[in-house]
N, C-alpha and C positions, 0 to 999 in steps of 0.2 A: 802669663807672658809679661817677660820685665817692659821697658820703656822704648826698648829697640835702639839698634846702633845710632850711634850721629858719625857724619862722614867730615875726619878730621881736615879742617883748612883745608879747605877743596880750591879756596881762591887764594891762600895765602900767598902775597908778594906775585897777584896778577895782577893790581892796580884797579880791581875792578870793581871791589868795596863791596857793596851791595846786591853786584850786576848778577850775581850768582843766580838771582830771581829772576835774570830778566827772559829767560824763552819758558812760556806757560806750559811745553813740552815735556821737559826736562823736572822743572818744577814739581809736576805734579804728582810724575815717575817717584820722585826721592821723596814724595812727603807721601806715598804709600809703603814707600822701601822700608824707610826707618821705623818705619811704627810697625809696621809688620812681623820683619828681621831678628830672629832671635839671635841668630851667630853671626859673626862678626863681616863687615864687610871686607876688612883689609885685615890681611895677614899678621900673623907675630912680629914680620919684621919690616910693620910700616908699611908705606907707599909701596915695598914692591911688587907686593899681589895685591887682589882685586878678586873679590868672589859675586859674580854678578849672575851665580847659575840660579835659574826655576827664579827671575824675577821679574818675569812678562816683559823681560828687554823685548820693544819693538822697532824695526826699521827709523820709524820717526825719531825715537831717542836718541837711536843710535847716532844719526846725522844731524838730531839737534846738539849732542854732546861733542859732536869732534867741530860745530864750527862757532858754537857758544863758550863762555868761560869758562865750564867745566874742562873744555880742550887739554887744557897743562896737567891734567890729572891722568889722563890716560898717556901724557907724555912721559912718567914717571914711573908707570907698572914694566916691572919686566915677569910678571906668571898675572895671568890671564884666564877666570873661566867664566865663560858666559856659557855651559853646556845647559838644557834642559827648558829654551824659550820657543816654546811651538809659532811665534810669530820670528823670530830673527831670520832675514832670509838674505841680510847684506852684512858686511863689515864696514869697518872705518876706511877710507880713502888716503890716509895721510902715514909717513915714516912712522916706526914705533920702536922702543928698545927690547917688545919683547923676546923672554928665552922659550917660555911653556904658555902652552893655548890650547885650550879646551874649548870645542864650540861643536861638541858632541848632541846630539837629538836635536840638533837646529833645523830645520828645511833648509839649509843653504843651497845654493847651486853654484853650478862653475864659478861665476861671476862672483862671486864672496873670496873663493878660493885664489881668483886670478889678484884678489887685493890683497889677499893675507902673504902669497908667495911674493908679489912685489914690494909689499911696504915693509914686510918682515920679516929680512935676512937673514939675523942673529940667531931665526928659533933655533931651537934643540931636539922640544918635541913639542909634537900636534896632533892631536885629536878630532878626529872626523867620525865619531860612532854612530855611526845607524844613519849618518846623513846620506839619504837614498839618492839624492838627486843629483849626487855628485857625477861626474865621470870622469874617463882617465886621462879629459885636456888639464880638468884640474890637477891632480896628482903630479901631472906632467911639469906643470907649472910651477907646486909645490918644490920638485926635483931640482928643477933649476936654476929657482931662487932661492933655496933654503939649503944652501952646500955643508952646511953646518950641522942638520938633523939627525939626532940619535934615535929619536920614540917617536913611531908614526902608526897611529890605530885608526885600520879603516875598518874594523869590524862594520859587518851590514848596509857597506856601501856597492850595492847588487851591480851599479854599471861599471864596475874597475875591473878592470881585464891584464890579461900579459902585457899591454904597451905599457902602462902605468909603470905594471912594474921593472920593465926594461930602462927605465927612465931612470929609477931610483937606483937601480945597476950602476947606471951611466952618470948622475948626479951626485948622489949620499954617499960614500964611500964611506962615513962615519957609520952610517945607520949600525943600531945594534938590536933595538926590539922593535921588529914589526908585526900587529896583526892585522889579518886578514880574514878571519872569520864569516861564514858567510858569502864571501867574495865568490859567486859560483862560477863566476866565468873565468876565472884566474884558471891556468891548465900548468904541467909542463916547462912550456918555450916560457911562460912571466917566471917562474923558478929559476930556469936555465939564467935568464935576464940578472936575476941577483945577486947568484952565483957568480957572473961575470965581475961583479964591479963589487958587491957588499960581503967581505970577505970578513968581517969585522960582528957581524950578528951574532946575536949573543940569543935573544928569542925570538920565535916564529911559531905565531898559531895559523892553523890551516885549518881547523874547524871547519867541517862540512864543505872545502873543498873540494870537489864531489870530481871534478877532470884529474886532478893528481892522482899519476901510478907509480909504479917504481921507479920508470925513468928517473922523475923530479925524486922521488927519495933517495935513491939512491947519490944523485947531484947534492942534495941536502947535505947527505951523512958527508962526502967529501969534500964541499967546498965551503962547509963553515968549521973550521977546527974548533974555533971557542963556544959552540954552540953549548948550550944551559938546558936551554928549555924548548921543548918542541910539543906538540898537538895536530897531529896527524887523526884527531879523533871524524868519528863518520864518514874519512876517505875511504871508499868499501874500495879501490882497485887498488889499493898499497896490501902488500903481501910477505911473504917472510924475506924475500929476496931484500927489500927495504930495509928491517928489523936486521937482519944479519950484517948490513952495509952499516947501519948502527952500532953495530956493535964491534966490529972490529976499526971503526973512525972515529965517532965520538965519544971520548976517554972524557970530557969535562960534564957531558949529560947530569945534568942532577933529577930534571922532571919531565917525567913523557906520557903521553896521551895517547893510547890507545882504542879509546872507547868506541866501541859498535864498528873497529876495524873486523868484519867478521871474516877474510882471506887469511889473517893473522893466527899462528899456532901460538901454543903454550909453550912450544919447544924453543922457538924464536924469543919469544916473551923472555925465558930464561937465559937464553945464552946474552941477552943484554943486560941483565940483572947480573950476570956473573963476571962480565966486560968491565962495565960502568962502572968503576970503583967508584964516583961519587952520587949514585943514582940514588934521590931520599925520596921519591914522589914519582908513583905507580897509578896511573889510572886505567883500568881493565872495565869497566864497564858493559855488560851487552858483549863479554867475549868469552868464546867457549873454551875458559880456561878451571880444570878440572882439579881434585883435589894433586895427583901427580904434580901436574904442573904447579900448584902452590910449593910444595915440597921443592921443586928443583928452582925456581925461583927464592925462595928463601936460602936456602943451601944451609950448607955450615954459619954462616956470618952475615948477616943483614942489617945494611946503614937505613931500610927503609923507615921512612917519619910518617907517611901516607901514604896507603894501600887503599884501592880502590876495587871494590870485588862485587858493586852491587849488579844484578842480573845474571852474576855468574853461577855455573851450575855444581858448585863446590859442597860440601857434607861438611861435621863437625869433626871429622879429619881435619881437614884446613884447618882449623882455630886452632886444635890442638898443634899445627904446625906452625902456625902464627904467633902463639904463646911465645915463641926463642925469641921472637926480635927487638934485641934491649931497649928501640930505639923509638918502635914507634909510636906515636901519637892520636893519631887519626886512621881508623877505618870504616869503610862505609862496607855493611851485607844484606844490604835496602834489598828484595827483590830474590833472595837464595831460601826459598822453602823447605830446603831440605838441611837448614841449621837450625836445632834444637836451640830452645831457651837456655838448656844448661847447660848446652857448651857454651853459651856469652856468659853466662853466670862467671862460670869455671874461667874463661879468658876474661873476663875483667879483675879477677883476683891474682891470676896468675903476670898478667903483663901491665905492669905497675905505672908505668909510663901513660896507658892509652887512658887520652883526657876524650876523645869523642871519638863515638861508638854511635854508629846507625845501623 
């Protein structure tokens, strides 16, 4: 381990000289940081990021840094990530210029979030992952002070429900990638809510959203025309009715997730493969999609880059079928017992392209 970063003119031109030393709080935070610290604390381009994640930021610091000298330093960040401090449970109090914020696996609660949506307008995007104790007054909050939001990740935030997301209907109109992962109380009527107002999304995971059924898929496939990217994966009551609604709406689809949808045909699977002329990124996982159905999915012409087949119950037909596709790069057959060794042999020789093979 080198010498550890030093944090450039932290007081330059605060008048403060010396003062940098002066709260033992703060102090003693930075003189475990830097010696510690192998990667850098501030960004390539200077003062505008600040990488304070997994650096036991605590409460104390935090509130001895916004009212100590160090203050004019976080007046000058606009990307932000303090994600991964098991004690951070507040934010700063004061105006800030940030654009991006990260303050993912923090314990925060409401209270952190009612600071970050009032003091930080400007964001664009913000990251909430796995902070459990959030709920949907925060998000709420989030919605209506942060009109500006493009990228908003609540993966594993268990108390965010449809009102949250009706919020961000009604506030983000820019929004374009949202996840929600996790989110189990999300149904339905929070879909309907986004569809209202974020017409503009581009991705949406829904991972183990377990209330979504076709209604909301169906809502999905028509009221996001630019949608990219979707993950529908472990919603077990989405069904072909959905996958069809996909297929004849979303024409920009490039990656969809299907995994352990098990209401889901292979018939379906394929007529979206055949729709989606930009579809590069298949994930099948945990679905009873047979070797037929690889055949009709691949068809004539296949843009796919990754194909996802692990737990499916496909033979070394499939590969042989798989072999055509000039394009891809990535497959996963984690979990398929009934594919010989020498068919991967034979498809890693023949599909010149695939760099990884499970």
């Amino acid at each position: 381990m080198g010498s550890g970063p030093s944090l450039p003119s932290i007081d330059e031109g605060s008048g403060k000289g010396a003062s940098a030393a002066a709260d033992p709080v703060v102090t003693a935070w930075l003189q475990v940081l830097v010696q510690t610290r192998e990667r850098p604390l501030f960004s390539a381009n200077g003062r505008q990021g600040l990488d304070l994640s997994d650096t036991k930021l605590t409460d104390a610091v935090v509130d001895a840094l916004v009212e100590g000298p160090h203050a004019r330093l976080l007046e000058q960040v606009v990307e932000l990530d303090c994600s991964c401090n098991s004690e951070l449970t507040t934010f700063p109090d004061r105006p800030l210029r940030l654009k991006k914020l990260d303050v993912g696996f923090c314990p925060l609660v409401d209270g952190a979030v009612f600071r970050i949506a009032r003091n930080c307008p400007g964001l664009v995007a913000l990251a909430l992952t796995d902070c459990g104790d959030i709920t949907d007054a925060g998000v709420v909050a989030v919605a209506r002070g942060c009109p500006s939001l493009k990228v908003l990740n609540l993966r594993g935030c268990r108390h965010v429900s449809d009102a949250a997301l009706g919020a961000l209907g009604r506030g983000c109109a820019g929004l374009g990638v949202l996840t929600l992962a996790h989110c189990k109380r999300v149904s339905d009527n929070g879909v309907f809510g986004l569809v209202s107002g974020c017409r503009r999304l581009t991705s949406l995971n829904l991972l183990e959203c377990g209330e979504i059924t076709d209604e909301a898929g169906c809502a999905i496939a028509r009221g996001f025309p630019a949608l990219q990217v979707l993950s529908l994966a472990c919603c077990a009551r989405v069904t072909d009715r959905t996958i069809s609604a996909i297929a004849s709406a979303s024409g920009e689809l490039r990656s969809l997730n299907l995994s352990f949808c098990e209401s889901v045909s292979g018939r379906a699977v394929a007529e979206v493969a055949a729709s989606c002329a930009a579809l590069s990124e298949l994930l099948l996982t945990g679905c009873a999609i047979n070797d037929a159905d690889v055949a009709n999915i691949v068809g004539d012409y296949s843009k796919l880059h990754t194909f996802i087949l692990a737990g499916c119950p496909i033979t070394d037909a499939s590969l042989t079928t798989i072999a055509s596709c000039p394009w891809l790069f990535s497959l996963s057959l984690v979990g398929c017992p009934n594919v010989s060794n020498d068919a991967v042999t034979t498809l890693r020789n023949e599909c010149k392209g695939l760099q990884v093979l499970r």
